[in-house]
C-alpha positions as CSV (number, residue, x, y, z in Angstrom):
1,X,19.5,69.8,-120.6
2,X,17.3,72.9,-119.2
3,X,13.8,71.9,-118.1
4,X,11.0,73.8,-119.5
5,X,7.9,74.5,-117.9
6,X,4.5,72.9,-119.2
7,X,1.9,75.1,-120.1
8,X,-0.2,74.1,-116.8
9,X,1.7,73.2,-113.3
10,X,3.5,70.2,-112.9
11,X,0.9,69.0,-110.7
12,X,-1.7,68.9,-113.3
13,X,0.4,67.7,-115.8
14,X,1.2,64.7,-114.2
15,X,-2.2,64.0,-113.1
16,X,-3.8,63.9,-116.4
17,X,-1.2,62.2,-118.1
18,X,-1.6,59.4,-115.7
19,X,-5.3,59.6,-115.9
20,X,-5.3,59.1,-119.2
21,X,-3.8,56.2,-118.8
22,X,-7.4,55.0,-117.7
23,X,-5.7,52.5,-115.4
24,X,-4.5,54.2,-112.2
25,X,-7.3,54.7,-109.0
26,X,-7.7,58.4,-108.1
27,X,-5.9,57.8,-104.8
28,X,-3.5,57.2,-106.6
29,X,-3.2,59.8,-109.3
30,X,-4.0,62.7,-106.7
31,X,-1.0,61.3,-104.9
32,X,1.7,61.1,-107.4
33,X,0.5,64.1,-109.0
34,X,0.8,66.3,-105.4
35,X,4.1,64.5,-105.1
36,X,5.3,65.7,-108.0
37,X,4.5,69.2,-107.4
38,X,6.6,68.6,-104.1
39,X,10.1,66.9,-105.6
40,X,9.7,70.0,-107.9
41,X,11.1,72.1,-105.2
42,X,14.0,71.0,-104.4
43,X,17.2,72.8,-106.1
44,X,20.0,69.7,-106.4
45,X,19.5,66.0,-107.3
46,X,21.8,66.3,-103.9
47,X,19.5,67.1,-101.9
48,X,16.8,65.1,-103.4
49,X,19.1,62.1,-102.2
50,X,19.9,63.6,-98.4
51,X,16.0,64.1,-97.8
52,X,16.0,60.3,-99.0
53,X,18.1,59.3,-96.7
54,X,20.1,57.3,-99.6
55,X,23.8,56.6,-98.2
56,X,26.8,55.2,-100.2
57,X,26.6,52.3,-102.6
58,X,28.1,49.3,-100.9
59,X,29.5,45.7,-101.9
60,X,27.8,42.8,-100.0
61,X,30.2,39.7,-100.5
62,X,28.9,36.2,-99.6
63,X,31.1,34.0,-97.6
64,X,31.9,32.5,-101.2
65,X,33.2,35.4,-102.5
66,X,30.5,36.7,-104.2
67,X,29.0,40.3,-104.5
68,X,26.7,42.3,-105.6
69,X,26.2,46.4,-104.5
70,X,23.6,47.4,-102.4
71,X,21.8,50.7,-101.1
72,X,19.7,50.2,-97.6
73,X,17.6,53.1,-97.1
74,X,16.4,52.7,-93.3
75,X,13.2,54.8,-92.9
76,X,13.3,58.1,-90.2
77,X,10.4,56.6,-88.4
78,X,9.9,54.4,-85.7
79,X,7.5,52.2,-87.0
80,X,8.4,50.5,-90.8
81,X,5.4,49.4,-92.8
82,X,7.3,47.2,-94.5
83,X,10.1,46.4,-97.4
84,X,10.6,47.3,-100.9
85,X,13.2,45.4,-102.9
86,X,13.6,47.0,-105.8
87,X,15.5,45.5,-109.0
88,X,17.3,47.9,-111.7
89,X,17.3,47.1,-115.4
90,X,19.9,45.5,-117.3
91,X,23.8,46.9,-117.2
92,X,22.5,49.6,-115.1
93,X,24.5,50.3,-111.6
94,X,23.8,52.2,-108.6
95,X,24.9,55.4,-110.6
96,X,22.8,59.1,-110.2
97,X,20.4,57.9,-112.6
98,X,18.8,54.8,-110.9
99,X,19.5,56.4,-107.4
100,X,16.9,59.6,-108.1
101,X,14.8,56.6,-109.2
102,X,15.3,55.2,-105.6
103,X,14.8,58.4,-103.8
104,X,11.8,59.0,-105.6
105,X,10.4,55.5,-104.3
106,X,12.0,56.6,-101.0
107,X,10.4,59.6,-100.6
108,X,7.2,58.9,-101.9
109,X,7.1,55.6,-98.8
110,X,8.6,57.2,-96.1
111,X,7.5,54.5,-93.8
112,X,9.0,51.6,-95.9
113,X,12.7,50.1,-95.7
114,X,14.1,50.5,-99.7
115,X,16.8,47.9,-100.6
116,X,17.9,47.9,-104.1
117,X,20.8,45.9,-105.4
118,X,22.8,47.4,-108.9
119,X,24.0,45.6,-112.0
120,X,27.6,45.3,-111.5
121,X,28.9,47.5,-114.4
122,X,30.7,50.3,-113.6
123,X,31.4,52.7,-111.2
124,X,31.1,52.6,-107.7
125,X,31.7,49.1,-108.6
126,X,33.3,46.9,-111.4
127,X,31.3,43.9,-113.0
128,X,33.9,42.1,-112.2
129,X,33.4,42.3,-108.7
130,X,30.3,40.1,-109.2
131,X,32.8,37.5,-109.0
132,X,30.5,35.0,-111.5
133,X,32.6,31.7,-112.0
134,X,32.0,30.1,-115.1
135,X,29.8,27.8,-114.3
136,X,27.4,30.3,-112.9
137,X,27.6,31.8,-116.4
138,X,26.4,28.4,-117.9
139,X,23.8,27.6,-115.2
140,X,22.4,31.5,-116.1
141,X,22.6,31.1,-120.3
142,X,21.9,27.7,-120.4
143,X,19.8,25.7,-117.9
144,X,16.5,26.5,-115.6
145,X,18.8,26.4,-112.8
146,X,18.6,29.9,-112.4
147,X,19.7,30.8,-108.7
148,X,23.0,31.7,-110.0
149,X,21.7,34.9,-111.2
150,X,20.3,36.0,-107.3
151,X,21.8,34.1,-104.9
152,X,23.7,36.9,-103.3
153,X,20.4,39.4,-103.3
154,X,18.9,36.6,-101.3
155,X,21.6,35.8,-99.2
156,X,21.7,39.7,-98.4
157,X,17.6,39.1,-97.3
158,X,18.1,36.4,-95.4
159,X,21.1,38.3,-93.4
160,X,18.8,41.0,-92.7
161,X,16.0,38.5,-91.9
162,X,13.6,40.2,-94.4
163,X,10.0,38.9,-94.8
164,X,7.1,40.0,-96.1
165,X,9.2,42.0,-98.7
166,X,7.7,43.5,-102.0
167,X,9.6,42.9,-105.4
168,X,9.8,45.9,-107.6
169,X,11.4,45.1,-111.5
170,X,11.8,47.1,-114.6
171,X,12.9,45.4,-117.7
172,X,16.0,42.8,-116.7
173,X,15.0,44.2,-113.1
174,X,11.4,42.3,-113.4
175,X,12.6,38.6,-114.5
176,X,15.3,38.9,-111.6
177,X,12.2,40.1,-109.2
178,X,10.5,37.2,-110.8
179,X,13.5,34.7,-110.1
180,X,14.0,35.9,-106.6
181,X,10.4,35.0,-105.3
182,X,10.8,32.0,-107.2
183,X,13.5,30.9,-105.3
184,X,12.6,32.8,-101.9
185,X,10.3,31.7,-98.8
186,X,6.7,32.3,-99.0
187,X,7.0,33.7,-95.6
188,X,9.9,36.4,-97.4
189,X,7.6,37.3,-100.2
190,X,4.4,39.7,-99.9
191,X,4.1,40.9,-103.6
192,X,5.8,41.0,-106.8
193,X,5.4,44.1,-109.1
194,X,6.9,43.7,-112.9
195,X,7.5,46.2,-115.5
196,X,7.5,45.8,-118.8
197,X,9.9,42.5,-118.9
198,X,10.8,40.7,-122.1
199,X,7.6,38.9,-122.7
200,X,8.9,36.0,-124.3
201,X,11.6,34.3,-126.0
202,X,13.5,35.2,-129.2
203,X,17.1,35.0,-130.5
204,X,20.1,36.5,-129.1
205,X,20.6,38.9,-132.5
206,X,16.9,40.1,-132.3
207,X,16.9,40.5,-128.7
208,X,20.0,42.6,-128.8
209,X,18.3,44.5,-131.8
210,X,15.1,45.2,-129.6
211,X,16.7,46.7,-126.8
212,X,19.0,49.1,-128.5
213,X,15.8,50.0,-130.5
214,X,14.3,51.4,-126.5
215,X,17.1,54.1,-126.2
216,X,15.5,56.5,-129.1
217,X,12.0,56.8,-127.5
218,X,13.6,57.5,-124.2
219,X,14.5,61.3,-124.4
220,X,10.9,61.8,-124.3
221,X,9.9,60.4,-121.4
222,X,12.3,61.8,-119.5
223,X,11.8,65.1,-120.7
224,X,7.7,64.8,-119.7
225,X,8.8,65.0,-116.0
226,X,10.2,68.4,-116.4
227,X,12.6,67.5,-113.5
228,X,15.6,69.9,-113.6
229,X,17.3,67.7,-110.9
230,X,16.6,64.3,-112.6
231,X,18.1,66.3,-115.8
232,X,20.8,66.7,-113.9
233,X,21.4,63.3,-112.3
234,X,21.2,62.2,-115.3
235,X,23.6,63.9,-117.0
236,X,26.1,63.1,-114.1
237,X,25.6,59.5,-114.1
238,X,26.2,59.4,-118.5
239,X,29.9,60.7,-117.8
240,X,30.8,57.5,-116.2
241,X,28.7,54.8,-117.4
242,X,28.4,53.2,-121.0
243,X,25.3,50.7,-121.2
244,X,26.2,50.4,-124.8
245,X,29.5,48.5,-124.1
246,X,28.0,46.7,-120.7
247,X,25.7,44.9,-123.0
248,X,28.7,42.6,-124.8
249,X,29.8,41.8,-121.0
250,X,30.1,38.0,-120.0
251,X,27.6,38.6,-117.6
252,X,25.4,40.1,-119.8
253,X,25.7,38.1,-122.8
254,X,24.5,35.2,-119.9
255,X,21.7,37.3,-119.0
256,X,21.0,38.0,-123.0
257,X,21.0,34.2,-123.5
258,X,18.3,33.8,-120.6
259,X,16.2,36.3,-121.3
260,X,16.0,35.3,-125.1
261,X,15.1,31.3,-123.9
262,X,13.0,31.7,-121.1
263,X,8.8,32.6,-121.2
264,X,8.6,35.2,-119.0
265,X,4.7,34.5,-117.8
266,X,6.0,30.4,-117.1
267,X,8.4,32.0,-114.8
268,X,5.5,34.0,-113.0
269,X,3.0,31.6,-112.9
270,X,5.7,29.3,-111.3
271,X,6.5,31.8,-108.4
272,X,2.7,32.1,-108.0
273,X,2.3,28.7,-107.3
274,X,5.2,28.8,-105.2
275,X,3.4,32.1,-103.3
276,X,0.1,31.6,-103.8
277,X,-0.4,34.5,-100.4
278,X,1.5,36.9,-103.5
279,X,-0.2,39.6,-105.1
280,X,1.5,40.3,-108.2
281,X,1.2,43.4,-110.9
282,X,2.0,43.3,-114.2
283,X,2.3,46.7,-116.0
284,X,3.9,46.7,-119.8
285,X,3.7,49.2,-122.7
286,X,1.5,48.2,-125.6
287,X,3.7,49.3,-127.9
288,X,6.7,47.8,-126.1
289,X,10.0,46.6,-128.3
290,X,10.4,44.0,-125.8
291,X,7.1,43.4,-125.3
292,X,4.2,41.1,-127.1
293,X,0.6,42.8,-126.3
294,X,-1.5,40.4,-126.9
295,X,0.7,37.8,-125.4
296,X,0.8,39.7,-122.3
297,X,-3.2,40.2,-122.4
298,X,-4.2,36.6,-122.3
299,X,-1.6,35.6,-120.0
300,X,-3.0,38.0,-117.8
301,X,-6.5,36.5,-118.0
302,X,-5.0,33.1,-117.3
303,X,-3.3,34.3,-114.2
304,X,-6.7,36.2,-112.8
305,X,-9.2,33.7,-113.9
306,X,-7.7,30.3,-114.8
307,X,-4.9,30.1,-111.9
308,X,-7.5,32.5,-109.3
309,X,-4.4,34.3,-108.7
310,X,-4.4,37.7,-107.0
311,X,-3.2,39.7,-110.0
312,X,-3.3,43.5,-111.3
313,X,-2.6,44.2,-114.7
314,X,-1.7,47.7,-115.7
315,X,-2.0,48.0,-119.8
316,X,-0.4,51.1,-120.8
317,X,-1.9,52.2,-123.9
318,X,0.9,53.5,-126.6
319,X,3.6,53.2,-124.6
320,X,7.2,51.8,-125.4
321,X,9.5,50.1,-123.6
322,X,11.3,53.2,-121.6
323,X,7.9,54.1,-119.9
324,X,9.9,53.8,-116.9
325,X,12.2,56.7,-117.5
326,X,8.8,58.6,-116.8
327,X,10.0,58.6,-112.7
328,X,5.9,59.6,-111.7
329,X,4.8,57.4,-114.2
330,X,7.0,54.3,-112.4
331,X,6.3,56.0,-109.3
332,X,2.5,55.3,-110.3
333,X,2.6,51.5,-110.6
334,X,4.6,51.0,-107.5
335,X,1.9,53.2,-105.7
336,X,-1.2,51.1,-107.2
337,X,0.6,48.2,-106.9
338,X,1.0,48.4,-103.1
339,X,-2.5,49.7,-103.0
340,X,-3.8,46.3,-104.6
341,X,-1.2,44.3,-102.0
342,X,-3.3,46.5,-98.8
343,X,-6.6,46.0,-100.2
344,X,-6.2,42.2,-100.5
345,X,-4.6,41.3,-97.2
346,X,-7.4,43.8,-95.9
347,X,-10.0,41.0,-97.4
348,X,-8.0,37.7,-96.1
């Protein structure tokens, strides 16, 4: 895939298409936009990923055995402003794809730690080496005891004494943000920013349905970057990996079973009461598969104005499910999501 130029630079082209969003502040917009214009430059997804700082995949194991593969991006500077944890959607490992997603964060925070744990699936490392007993299957697909499903991505926190750390989830990515600040300290938690989650529950055969329906729109928002080097990464990370088949995993049909049971907005307003100090940001498509607009709407208003809870919500008019494929677009929310976390500890 070759990129092709838009008729106007980058730079303005990423601007407006966030500004017609209607959503994002101007710092915001001015600052993804110029960003944009920046990552342009660069010739490789290579060295997109050296000026990141992004080393090698590795597998954390618990002292149970169990695992899960991490990247640590330790900032260049002295002084860190903080932590972003950041969760990847569902079957999707630490491959080219999700790692330009990573830099992308990483670059744009330069100042901020980036830790961000992969789906066991394939390459670097096998879903197997999850090392999920059976009875973590069942607790996962079929109970509310849920801590299964993160325990070793908080166990991994813990060892690096994390606190204050903002979670970042896209699709799967956001209910297991969700889950983790459930199950976390307050004192470990600072925000939680979500993604266009499953908004609530449906069968397994029609939840299945809806998320093979998100692969068609996703070309395009790719393409709307015009990133040769995410093109590229892209293309890199397809030669290895097949989401298709990771979907009928154990593990994944687990996952399937939860998502299609659990209300995704009980989850949240359970971690807000849990972290009542958290300022969470909820951004979904309008026109999501997985998504229910008007469900999303009101539970929004109940979180702002019936729970006084600390809450942005980011509508995104017309969009589908793969909005986050759209790197500056993802890049966006992040940005106005840790914008809204400033702005409120500024007040308190």
């Amino acid at each position: 895939m070759k990129t092709t130029a838009p008729k106007q630079s980058i730079q303005s082209d990423t601007a407006n298409r966030l500004r017609n969003y209607g959503v994002f502040s101007d710092s915001t917009i001015n600052f993804i936009a110029a960003f944009a214009d920046t990552q342009r430059k660069y010739k490789t997804y290579q060295e997109v990923f050296e000026a990141a700082n992004i080393p090698e995949p590795t597998l954390y194991r618990t002292k149970n055995g169990r695992g899960v593969p991490v990247v640590d991006i330790v900032p260049f500077t002295k002084k860190v402003d903080g932590v972003l944890v950041l969760h990847l959607p569902m079957v999707n490992p630490l491959d080219q794809n999700q790692l330009y997603h990573i830099a992308t964060i990483a670059l744009m925070h330069p100042r901020y730690r980036i830790i961000a744990f992969g789906n066991p699936s394939g390459a670097p490392y096998h879903f197997k080496e999850q090392n999920k007993s059976l009875k973590d299957l069942f607790l996962i697909a079929c109970t509310n005891r849920l801590y299964p499903l993160v325990s070793v991505e908080l166990d991994y926190l813990k060892s690096q004494n994390i606190q204050n750390a903002h979670h970042i989830g896209y699709s799967f990515g956001a209910h297991k943000a969700v889950i983790e600040t459930l199950y976390a300290d307050p004192i470990e938690v600072a925000s939680l920013t979500v993604i266009d989650p499953v908004a609530h529950p449906r069968g397994l055969k029609q939840l299945v349905h809806d998320f093979k329906s998100t692969f068609q729109p996703m070309g395009a928002y790719v393409d709307r970057t015009h990133m040769q080097t995410y093109f590229d990464a892209r293309a890199d990370a397809a030669k290895t990996q097949h989401h298709n088949a990771g979907l009928f995993r154990p593990i994944s049909i687990a996952i399937g079973l939860l998502l299609g049971r659990v209300d995704f907005i009980t989850l949240v307003k359970k971690a807000t009461a849990r972290n009542p100090q958290m300022v969470t940001t909820v951004a979904w498509g309008s026109d999501g598969e997985l998504g229910n607009d008007a469900h999303m709407t009101v539970s929004m208003h109940q979180l702002r104005y019936e729970l006084f809870h600390d809450v942005l919500p980011l509508r995104l008019k017309g969009d589908k499910h793969s909005l986050a494929n759209d790197i500056f677009l993802y890049a966006a929310i992040v940005h106005e999501a840790l914008l809204k976390t400033a702005a409120v500890d500024k007040k308190t």
